[in-house]
C-alpha positions in Angstrom: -40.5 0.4 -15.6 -37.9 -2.1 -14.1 -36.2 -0.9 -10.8 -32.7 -2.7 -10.7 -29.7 -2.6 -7.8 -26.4 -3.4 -7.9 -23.2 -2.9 -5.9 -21.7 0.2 -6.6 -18.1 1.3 -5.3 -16.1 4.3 -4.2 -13.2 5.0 -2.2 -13.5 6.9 1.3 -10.6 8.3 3.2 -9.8 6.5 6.4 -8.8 9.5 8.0 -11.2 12.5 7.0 -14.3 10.6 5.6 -13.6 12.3 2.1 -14.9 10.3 -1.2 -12.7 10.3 -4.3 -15.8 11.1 -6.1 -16.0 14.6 -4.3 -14.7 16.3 -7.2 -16.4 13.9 -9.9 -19.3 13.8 -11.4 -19.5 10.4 -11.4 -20.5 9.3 -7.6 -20.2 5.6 -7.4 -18.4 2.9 -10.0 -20.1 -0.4 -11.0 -16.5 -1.8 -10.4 -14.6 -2.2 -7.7 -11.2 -1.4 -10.0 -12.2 1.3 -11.2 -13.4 3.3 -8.3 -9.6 2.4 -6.9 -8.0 3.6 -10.0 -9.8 7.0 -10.2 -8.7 7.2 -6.3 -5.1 6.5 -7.6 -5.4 8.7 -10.4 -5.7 12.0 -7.6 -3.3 11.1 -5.8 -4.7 9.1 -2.9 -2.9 6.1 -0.8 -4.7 2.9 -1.6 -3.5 0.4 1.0 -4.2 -2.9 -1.4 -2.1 -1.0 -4.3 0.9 0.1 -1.9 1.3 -3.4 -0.2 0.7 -1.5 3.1 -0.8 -4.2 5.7 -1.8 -1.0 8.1 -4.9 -0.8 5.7 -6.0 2.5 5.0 -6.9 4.3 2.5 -6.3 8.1 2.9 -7.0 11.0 0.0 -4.7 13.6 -0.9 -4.9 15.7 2.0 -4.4 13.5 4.7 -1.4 11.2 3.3 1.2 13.7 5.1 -0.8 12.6 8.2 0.6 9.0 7.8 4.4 9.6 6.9 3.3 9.0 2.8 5.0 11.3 0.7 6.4 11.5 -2.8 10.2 9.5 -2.4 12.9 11.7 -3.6 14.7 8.8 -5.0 12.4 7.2 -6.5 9.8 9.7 -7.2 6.9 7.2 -6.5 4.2 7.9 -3.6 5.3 6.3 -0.4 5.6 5.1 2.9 8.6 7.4 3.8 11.1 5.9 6.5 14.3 8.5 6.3 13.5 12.1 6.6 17.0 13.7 6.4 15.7 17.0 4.7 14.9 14.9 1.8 12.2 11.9 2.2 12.7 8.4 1.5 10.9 4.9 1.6 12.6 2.5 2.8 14.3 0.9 -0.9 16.2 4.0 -1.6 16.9 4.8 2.0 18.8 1.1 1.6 20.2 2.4 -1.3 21.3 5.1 -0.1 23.0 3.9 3.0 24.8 1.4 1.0 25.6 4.4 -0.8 26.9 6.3 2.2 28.9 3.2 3.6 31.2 3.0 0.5 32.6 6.4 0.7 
């Protein structure tokens, strides 16, 4: 028998210490990209994929934490800058002043 290693990768939450593997039965990837797209795929903030230069990396439960919420302009998981009663990141809440200015 041959005993090999090899870098294996998954995603931990910043915040909580959680693994995006928790509910998987898969525990580690043998790539990087992966791991980071099964993270994305439940709805976790990947820092590198949001062009966030805080960092982090937080799972579902603790993006609220860190003002990231679904954009109700845009519908995409962000960095939210405007909370009016309605959340946006900071391209629609552009828009949307623009928006405001011209009536």
């Amino acid at each position: 028998m041959s005993l090999k290693s090899a870098p294996f990768w998954w995603v931990i939450c910043d915040d909580c210490g959680a693994s995006a593997q928790e509910s998987s039965d898969v525990s580690a990837w043998m790539r990087q990209d992966v791991a980071v797209d099964e993270a994305l795929a439940q709805d976790w903030w990947i820092a590198d994929r949001h062009d966030d230069d805080r960092g982090k990396d937080y799972c579902d439960d603790c993006v609220s934490k860190h003002d990231i919420w679904y954009c109700e302009g845009c519908a995409e998981l962000k960095r939210i800058v405007r909370d009016d009663g309605a959340r946006w990141c900071s391209e629609c809440a552009v828009s949307l002043a623009r928006e405001e200015a011209k009536q």
